[in-house]
C-alpha positions as CSV (number, residue, x, y, z in Angstrom):
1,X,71.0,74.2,108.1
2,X,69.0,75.4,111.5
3,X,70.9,78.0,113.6
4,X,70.7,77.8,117.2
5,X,69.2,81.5,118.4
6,X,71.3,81.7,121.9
7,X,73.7,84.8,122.2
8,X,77.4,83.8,122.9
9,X,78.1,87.5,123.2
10,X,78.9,87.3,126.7
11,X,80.0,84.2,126.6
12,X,83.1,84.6,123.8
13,X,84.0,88.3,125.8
14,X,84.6,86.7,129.1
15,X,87.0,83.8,127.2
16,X,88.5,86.5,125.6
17,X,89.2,88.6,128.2
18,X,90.3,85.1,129.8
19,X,92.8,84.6,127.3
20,X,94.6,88.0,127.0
21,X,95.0,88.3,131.1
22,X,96.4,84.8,130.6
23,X,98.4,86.0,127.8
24,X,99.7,89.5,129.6
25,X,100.7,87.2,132.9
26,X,102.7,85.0,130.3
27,X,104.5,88.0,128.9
28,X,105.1,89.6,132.6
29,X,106.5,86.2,133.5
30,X,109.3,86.4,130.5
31,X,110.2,90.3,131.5
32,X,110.5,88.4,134.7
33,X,113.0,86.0,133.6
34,X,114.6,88.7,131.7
35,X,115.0,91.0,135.1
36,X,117.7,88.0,136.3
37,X,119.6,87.2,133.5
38,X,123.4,88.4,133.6
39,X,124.3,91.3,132.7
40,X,122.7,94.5,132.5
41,X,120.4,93.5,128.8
42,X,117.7,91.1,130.9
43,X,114.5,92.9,129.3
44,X,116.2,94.0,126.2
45,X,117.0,89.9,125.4
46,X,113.3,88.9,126.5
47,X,111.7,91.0,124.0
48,X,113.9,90.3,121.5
49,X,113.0,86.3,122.3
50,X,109.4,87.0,122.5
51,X,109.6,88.6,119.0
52,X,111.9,85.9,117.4
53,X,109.6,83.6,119.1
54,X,106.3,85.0,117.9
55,X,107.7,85.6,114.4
56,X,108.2,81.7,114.0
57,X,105.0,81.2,115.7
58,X,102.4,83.5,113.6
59,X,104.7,82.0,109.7
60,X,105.4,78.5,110.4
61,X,103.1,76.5,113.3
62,X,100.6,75.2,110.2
63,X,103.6,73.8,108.6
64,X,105.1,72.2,112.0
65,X,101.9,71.1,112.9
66,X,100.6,68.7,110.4
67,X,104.4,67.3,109.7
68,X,104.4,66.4,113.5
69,X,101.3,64.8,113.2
70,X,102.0,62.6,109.3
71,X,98.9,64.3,108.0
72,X,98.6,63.9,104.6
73,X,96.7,66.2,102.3
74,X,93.8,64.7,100.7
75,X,91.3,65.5,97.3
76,X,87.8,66.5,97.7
77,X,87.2,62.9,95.7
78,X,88.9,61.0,98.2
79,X,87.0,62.7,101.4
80,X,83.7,63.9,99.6
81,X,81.6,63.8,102.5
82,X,84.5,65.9,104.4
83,X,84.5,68.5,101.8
84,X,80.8,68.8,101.3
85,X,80.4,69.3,105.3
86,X,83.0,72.2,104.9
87,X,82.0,73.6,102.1
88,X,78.3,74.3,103.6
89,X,80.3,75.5,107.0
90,X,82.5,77.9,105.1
91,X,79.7,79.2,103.2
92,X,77.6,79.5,106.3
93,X,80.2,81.5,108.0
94,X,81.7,83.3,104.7
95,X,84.8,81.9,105.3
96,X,87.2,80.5,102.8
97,X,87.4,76.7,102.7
98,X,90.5,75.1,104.7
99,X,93.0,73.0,103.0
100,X,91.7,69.3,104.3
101,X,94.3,66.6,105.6
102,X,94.0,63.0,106.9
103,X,95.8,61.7,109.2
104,X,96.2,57.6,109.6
105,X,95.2,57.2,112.9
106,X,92.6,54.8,114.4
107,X,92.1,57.0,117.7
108,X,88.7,59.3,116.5
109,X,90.5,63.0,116.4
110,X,90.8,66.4,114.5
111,X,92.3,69.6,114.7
112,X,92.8,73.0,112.9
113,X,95.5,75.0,111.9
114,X,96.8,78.4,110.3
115,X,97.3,81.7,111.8
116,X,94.7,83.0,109.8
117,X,91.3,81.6,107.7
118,X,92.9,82.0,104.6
119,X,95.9,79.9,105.8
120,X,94.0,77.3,107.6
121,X,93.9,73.5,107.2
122,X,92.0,71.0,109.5
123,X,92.8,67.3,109.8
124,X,90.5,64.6,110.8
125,X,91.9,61.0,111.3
126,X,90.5,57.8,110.1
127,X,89.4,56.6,113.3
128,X,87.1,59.6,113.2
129,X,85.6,58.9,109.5
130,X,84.5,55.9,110.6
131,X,83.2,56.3,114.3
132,X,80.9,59.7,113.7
133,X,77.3,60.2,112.0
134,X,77.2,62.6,109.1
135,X,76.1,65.0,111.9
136,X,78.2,64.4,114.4
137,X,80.8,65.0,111.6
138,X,79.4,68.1,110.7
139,X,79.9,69.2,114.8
140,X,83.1,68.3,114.5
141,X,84.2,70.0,111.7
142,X,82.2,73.1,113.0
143,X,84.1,73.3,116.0
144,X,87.6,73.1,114.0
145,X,86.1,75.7,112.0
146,X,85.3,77.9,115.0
147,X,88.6,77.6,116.1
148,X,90.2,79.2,112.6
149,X,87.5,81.8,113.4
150,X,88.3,82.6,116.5
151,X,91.9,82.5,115.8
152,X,92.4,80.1,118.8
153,X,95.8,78.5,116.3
154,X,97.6,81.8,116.8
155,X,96.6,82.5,120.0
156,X,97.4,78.7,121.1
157,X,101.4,79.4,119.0
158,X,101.6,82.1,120.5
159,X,101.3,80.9,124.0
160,X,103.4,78.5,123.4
161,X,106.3,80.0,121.8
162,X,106.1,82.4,124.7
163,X,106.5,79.3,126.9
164,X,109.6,78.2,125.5
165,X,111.0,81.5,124.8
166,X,111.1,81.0,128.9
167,X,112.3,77.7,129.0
168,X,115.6,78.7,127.1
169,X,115.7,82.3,129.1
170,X,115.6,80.1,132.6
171,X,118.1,77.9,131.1
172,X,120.7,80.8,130.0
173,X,119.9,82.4,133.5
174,X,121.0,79.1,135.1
175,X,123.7,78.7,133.2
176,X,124.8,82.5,134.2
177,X,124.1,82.9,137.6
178,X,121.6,85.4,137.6
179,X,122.5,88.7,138.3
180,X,125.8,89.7,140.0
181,X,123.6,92.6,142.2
182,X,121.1,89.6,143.1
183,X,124.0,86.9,144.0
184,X,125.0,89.4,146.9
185,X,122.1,90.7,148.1
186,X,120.1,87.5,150.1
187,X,116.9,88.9,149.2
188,X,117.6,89.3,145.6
189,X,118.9,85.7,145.9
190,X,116.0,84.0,147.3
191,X,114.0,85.5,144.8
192,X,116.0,84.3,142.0
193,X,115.6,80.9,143.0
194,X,111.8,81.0,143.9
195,X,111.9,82.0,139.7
196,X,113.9,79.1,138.7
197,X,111.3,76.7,140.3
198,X,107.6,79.1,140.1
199,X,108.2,80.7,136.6
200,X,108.7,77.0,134.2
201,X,105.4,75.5,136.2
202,X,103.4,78.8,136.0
203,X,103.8,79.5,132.5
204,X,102.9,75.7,131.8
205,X,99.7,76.0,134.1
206,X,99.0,79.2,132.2
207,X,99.0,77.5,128.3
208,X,97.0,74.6,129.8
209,X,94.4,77.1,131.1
210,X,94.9,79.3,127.8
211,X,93.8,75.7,125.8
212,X,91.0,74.6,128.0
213,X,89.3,78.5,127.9
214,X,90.0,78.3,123.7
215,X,88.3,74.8,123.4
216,X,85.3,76.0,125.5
217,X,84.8,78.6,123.2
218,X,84.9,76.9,120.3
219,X,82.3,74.1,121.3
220,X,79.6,77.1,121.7
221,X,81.0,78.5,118.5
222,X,80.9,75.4,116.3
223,X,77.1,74.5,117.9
224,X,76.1,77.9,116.9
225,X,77.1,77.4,113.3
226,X,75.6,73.9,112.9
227,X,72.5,75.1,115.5
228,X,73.1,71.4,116.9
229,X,75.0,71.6,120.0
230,X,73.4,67.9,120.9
231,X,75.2,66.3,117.9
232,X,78.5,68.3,119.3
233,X,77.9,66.7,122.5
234,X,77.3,63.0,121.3
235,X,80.7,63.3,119.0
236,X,82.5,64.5,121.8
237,X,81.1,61.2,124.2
238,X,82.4,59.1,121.1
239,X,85.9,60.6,120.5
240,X,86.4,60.3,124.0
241,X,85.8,57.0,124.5
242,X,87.7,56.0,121.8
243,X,91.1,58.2,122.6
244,X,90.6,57.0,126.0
245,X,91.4,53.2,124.7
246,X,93.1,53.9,121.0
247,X,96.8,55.5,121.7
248,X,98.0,57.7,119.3
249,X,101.3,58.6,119.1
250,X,101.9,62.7,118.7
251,X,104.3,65.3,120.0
252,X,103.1,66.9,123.5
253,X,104.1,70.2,122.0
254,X,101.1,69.7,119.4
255,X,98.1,67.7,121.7
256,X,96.7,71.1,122.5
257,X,95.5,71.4,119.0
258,X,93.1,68.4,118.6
259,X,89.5,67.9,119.6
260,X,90.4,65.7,122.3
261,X,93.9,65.2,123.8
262,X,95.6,62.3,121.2
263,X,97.5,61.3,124.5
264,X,95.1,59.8,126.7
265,X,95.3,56.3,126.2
266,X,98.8,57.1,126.9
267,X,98.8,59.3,130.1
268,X,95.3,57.6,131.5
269,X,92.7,60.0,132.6
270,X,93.9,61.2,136.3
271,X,95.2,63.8,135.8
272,X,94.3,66.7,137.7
273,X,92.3,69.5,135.4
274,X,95.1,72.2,135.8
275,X,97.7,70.4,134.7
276,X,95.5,69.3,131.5
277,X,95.7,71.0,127.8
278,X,91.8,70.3,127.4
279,X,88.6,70.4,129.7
280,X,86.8,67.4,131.4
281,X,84.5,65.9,128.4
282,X,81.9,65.7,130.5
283,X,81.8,69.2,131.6
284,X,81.8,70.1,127.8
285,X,78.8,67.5,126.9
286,X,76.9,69.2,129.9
287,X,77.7,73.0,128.7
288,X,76.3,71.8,124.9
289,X,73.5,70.3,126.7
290,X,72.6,73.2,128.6
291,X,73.0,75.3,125.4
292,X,70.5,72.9,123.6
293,X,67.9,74.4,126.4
294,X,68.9,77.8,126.0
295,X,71.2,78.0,129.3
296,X,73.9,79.8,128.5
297,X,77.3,80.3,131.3
């Protein structure tokens, strides 16, 4: 299997450093919601959410994940060509072989789990088995693979949990008041509300931006592995095409985590690129592209 000889160095530092800004602004916006809850335990309550939160997140998002999504798990002789595609990745990367699932889906799609690679599983649909080249297959399952490498599953949980741990802190805050010292003081009072409407819809913007900076990373990651970014690209064309028309029915909570967003026959395809989980296709095709000529951004 060639290897593509382009240095992501730069490349996965700046989406990293991406990611934990975005993360640290997420975790300044819960000590925010914290501040205005009643009573004199604000910050004290948001880190004890964040922690309960992040517990969940790291033991049990594999486990939520594929049960939200019916994936089943499958034998290596009933997806052989699956298996033998991973078992060359794994090997490639000397990384242990991920527990494979199928999901019954005609809408082309896959995604990875785990919070680490020895606790990862990735799940391809049927739609997919039967749209996508061997090759195209192989970029594919080299990008889910990229994203148990990268840990983009815990990062992703993570971000999320840290989203709802927010949700229920603005709800409790509602529900109180906000703080007594705020309710009297106008200032204090107009900032309270600008947080009831600003912190939901910035921490939502944030995960969405968290997801489209993960998925970036790993199509240069997966084409590095295979050393085909081309085939990447042409998969990618194919699976969007065919989510754009094929619904799939899946919990907004867990769209984040496939290839392409299983929600797009659904939702249709105007939506504005902030307020979406994953990056325009076409920007992605044109980043492999420019990779397969040794451009690199």
């Amino acid at each position: 299997m060639g290897r593509l000889q382009v240095s992501g160095n730069s490349i996965y530092g700046m989406n990293n450093a991406k990611t934990v800004g975005l993360l640290g602004i997420l975790t300044a916006l819960l000590f925010w919601i914290g501040y205005y809850l009643p009573g004199g335990g604000g910050l004290g309550t948001a880190i004890a959410f964040a922690a309960i939160f992040n517990f969940i997140a790291y033991f049990f998002s594999d486990k939520m994940a594929l049960m939200a999504t019916g994936a089943r798990p499958v034998t290596e002789e009933q997806l052989p060509d699956v298996y033998s595609i991973m078992r060359r990745l794994t090997t490639a990367t000397n990384m242990p072989m991920p527990r494979i699932y199928v999901i019954d889906s005609p809408q082309p799609n896959a995604f990875a789990t785990g919070r680490n690679p020895r606790k990862a599983a990735v799940a391809v649909t049927t739609g997919i088995l039967g749209m996508l080249d061997h090759d195209e297959l192989e970029g594919v399952l080299a990008h889910e693979l990229a994203h148990v490498r990268n840990r983009d599953i815990l990062i992703s949980s993570i971000a999320a949990m840290l989203g709802a741990a927010i949700s229920i802190l603005m709800r409790m805050t509602m529900w109180g008041g906000g703080r007594s010292s705020d309710r009297d003081n106008p200032l204090g009072a107009i900032g309270f509300l600008v947080s009831l409407i600003i912190a939901p819809l910035a921490a939502m913007l944030i995960r969405f931006a968290i997801s489209r900076t993960r998925e970036f990373q790993a199509d240069h990651t997966g084409a590095e592995i295979t050393g085909r970014p081309l085939k990447l690209a042409s998969a990618l064309e194919k699976i969007s095409a065919g989510a754009s028309r094929i619904p799939m029915q899946v919990d907004p909570a867990h769209s984040q985590l496939f290839i392409e967003n299983p929600l797009k026959a659904l939702r249709g395809g105007g939506v504005a690129r902030m307020f979406s989980t994953h990056p325009p296709t076409e920007e992605r095709i044109q980043r492999l592209r420019d990779m397969a000529q040794g451009i690199t951004r």
